[in-house]
C-alpha positions as CSV (number, residue, x, y, z in Angstrom):
1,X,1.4,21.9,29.5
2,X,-1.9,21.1,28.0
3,X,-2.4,18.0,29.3
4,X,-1.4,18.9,32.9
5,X,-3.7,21.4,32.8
6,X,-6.1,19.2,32.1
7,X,-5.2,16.4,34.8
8,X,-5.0,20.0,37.8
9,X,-8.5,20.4,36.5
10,X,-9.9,16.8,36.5
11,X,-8.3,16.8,40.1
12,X,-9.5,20.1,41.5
13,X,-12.7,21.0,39.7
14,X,-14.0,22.5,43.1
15,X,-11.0,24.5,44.3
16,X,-11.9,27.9,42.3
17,X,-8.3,29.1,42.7
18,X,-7.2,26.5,40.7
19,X,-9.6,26.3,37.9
20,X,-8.7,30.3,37.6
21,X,-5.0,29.7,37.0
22,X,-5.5,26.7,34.9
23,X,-7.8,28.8,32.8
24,X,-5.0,31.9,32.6
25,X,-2.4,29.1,31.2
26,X,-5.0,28.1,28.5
27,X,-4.8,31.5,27.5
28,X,-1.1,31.9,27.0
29,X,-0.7,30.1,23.9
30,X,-3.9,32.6,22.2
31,X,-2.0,35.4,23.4
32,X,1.4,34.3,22.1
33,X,-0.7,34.1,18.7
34,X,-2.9,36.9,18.3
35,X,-0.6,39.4,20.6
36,X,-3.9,41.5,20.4
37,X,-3.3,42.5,17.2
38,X,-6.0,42.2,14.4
39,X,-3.8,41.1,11.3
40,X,-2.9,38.1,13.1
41,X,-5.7,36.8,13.2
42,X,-4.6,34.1,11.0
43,X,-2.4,32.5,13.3
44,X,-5.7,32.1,15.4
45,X,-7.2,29.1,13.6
46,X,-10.6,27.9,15.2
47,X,-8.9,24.6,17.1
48,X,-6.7,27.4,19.0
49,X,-9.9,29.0,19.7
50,X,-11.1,25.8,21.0
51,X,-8.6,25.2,23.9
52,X,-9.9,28.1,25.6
53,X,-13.2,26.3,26.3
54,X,-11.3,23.0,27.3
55,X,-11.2,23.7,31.1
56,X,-15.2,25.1,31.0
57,X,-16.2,22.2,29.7
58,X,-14.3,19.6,31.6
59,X,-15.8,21.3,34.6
60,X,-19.3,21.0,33.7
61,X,-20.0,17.7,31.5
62,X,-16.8,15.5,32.7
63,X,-14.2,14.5,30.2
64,X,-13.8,15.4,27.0
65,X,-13.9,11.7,25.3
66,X,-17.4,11.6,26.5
67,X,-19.3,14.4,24.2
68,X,-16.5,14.7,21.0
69,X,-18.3,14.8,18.1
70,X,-15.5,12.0,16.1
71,X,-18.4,9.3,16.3
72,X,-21.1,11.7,15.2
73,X,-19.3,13.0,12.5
74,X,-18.1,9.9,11.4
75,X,-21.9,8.8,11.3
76,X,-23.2,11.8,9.2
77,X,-20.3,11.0,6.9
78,X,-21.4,7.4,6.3
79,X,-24.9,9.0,5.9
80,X,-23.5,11.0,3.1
81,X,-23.3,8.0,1.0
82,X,-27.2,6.9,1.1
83,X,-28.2,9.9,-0.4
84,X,-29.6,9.0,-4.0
85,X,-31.7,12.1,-4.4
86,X,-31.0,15.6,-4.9
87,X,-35.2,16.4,-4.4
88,X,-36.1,14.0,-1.8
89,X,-32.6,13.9,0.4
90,X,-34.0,13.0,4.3
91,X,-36.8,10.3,2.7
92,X,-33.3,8.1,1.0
93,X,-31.7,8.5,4.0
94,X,-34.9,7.0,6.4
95,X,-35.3,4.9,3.6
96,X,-31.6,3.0,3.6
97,X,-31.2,3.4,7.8
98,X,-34.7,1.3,7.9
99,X,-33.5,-1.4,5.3
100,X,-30.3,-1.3,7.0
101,X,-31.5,-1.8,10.4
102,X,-33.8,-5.0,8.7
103,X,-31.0,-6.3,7.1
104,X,-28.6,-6.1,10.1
105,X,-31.3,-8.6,12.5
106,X,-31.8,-10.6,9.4
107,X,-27.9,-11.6,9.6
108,X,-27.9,-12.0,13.5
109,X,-31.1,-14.3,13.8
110,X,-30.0,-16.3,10.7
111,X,-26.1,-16.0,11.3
112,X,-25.9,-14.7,7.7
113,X,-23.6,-12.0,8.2
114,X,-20.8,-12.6,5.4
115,X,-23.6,-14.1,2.8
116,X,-25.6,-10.5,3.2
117,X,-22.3,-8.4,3.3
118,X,-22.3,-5.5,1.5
119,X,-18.7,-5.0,1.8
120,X,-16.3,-5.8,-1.1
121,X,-15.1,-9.5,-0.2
122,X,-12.0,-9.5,1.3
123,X,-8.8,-11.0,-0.3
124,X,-8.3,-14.4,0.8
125,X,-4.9,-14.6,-0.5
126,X,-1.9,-13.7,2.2
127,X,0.0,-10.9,2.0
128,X,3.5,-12.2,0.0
129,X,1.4,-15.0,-1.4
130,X,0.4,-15.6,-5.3
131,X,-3.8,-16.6,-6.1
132,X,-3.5,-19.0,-8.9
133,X,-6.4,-19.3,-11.4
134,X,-9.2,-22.0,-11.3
135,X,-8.2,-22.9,-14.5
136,X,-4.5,-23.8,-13.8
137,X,-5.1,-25.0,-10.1
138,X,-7.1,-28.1,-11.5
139,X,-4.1,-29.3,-13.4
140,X,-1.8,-28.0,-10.6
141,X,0.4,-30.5,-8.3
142,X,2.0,-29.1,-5.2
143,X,4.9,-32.0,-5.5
144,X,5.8,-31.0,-8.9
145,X,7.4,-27.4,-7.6
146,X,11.0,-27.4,-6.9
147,X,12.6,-24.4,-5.4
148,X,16.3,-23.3,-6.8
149,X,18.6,-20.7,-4.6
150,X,20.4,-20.0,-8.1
151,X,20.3,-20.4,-11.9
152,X,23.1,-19.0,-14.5
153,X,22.7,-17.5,-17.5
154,X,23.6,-19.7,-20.5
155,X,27.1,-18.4,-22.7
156,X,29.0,-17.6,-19.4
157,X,26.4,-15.5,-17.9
158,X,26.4,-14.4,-14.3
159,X,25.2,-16.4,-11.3
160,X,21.7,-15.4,-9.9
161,X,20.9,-15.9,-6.4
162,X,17.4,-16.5,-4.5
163,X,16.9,-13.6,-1.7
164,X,14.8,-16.0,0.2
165,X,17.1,-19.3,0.0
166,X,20.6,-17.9,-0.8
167,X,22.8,-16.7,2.8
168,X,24.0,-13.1,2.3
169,X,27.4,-11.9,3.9
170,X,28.8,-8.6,4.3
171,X,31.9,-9.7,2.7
172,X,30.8,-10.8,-0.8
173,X,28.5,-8.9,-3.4
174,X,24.7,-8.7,-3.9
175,X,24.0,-10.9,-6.3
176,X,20.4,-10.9,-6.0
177,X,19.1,-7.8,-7.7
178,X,18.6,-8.1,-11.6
179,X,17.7,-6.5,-14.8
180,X,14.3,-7.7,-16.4
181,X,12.3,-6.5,-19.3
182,X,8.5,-6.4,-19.6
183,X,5.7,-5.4,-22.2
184,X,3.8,-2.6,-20.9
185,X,0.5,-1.0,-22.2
186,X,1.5,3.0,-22.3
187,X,-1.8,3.8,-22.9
188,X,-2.7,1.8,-19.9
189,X,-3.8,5.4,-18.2
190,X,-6.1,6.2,-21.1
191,X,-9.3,5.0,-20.9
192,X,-11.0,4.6,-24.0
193,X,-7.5,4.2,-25.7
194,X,-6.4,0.8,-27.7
195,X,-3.7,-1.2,-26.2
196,X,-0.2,-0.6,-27.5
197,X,2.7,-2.5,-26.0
198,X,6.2,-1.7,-25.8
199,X,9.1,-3.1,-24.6
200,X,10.5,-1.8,-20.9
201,X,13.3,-2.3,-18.5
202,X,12.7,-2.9,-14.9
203,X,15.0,-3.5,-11.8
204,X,14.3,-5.8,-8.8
205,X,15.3,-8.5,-6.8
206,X,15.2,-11.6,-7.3
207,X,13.3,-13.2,-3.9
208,X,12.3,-16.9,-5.3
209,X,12.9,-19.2,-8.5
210,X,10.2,-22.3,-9.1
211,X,10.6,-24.9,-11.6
212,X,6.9,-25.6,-12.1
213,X,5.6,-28.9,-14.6
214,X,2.2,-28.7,-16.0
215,X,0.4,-31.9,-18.0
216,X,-0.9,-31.9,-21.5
217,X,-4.2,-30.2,-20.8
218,X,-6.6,-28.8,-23.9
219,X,-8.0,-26.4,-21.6
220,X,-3.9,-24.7,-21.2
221,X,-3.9,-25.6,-24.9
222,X,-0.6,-27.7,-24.1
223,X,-0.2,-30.9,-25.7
224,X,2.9,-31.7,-24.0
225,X,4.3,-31.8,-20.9
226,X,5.4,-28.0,-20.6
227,X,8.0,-27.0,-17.3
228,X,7.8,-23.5,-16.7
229,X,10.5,-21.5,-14.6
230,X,9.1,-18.4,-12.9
231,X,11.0,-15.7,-10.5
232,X,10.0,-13.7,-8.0
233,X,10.9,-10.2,-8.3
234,X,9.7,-7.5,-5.6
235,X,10.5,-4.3,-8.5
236,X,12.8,-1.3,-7.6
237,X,10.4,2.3,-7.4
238,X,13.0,3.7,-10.2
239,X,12.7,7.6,-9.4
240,X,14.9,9.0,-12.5
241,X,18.1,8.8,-14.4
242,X,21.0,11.2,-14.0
243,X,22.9,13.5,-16.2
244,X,24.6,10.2,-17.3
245,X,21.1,8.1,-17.8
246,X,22.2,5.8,-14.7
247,X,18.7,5.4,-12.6
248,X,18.3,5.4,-9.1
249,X,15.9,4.5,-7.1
250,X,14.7,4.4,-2.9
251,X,12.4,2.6,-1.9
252,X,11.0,-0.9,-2.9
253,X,7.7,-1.5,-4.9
254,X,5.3,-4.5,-5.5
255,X,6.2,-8.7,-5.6
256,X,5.5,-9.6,-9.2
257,X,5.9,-12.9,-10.9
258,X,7.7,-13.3,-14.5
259,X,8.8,-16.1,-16.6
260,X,12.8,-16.3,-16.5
261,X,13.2,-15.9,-20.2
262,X,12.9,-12.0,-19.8
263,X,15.5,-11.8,-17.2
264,X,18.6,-10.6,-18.6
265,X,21.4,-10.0,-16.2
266,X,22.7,-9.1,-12.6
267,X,22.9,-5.3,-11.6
268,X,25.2,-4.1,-9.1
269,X,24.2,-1.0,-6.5
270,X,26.0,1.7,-4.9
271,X,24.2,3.9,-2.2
272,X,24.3,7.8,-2.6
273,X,26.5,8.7,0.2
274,X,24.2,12.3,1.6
275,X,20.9,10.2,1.3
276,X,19.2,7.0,1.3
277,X,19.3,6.8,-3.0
278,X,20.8,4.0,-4.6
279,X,22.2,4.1,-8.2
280,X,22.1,0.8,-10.2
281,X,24.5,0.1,-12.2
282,X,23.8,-2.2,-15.5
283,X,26.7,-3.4,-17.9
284,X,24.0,-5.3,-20.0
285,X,24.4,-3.9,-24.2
286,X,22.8,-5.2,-27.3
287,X,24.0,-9.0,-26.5
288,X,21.4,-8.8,-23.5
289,X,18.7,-7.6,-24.6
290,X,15.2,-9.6,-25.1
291,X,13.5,-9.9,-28.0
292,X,9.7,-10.5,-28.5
293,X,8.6,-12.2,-31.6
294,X,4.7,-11.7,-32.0
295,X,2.8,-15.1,-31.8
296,X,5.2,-16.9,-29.0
């Protein structure tokens, strides 16, 4: 209703009649609030208020997006940030908006707009994409990578499959979500707190599996050859555990990359049927578990 209002008004600014009945609609919705009745007035918040002055002021300086005060209070909150003094407030602000305005011709005359850049750097590194360090990348070789869609656990373990490579049908089972464990700093909140790790479960599924070969390399401190097999695991947001201790979880968390070693099993899921939860179910006991010996 609003927004016809508004396009009447635009339309017939001139025609008095008009511009009276578009105002008496603007004032339905205060009425419908306030009722004239002093204790409600705090259904009345001040943007209510507002929309009686909308037709006014279309009338006499044009359309609203040309005076809103979005860009100007956008400005004064970027302003906020400049000011370094609590005794001299307005002399930081002229101050930084001077060396600002230097700096800003300095990178269009010299085309030295990302060397001068204030900003944080951005992260060059594609979304779904791993950085790898200097470090390793000198020793690294693209060729060397092979890509399996599924590995096995050794003594008759179950068969894992690759999200990204492996086909999925509706007629045979998941088998790409697993059971991991991890070392975890708990005190990894605490600031001044010394690191203490401990041993945790996690849930995810498994999205890639590389066979990756490094060289004997001092710097890596490997004197030999070394193949390492890393997975792909975006991790399962694990909400809670029911009465029974099986978790659930909802939505999906971050792509993290772990050495295969920790992996322990497959999981199996069943969706909640009243909501969008699913509850993972893990058959993995003692036999399964991971061990971490200090030193490896």
């Amino acid at each position: 209703m609003v927004l016809r209002d508004m396009l009447i008004c635009r339309n017939s600014a001139d025609n008095k009649r008009n511009n009276d009945i578009i105002a008496i609609n603007f004032q339905v919705p205060f009425i419908l609030y306030y009722q004239y009745d002093p204790e409600r007035a705090s259904a009345c918040p001040v943007t209510l208020h507002g929309i009686l002055h909308i037709v006014k002021s279309i009338i006499e300086m044009g359309p609203i997006w040309a005076y809103w005060a979005y860009p100007m209070e956008r400005f004064c909150g970027w302003l906020q940030l400049c000011i370094k003094s609590h005794q001299h407030p307005f002399a930081a602000i002229h101050n930084y908006l001077v060396l600002h305005a230097i700096l800003s011709q300095i990178k269009l005359i010299y085309g030295l707009k990302d060397v001068l850049s204030l900003k944080p750097p951005r992260n060059s590194t594609p979304k779904g994409a791993f950085a790898c360090p200097d470090l390793v990348w000198c020793h690294f070789n693209s060729d060397t990578i092979v890509q399996w869609a599924k590995v096995r656990r050794l003594g008759g373990g179950d068969d894992m499959l690759a999200s990204e490579l492996a086909s999925y049908a509706e007629n045979r089972r998941d088998a790409t979500f697993i059971c991991y464990d991890m070392h975890v700093d708990k005190n990894a909140r605490k600031r001044n707190a010394p690191k203490e790790y401990v041993k945790k479960t996690f849930y995810g599924q498994l999205e890639n599996i590389c066979v990756i070969t490094l060289p004997a390399a001092a710097d890596l401190q490997l004197e030999l050859e070394t193949t390492l097999i890393l997975v792909a695991v975006k991790r399962c947001k694990i909400q809670d555990q029911n009465c029974r201790g099986t978790s659930y979880y909802e939505d999906m968390g971050v792509l993290e990359v772990v050495d295969i070693a920790v992996v322990q099993c497959l999981v199996a899921r069943i969706q909640a049927v009243n909501d969008m939860h699913y509850f993972i179910l893990n058959r993995s006991g003692a036999l399964q578990e991971s061990y971490f010996v200090p030193g490896e």
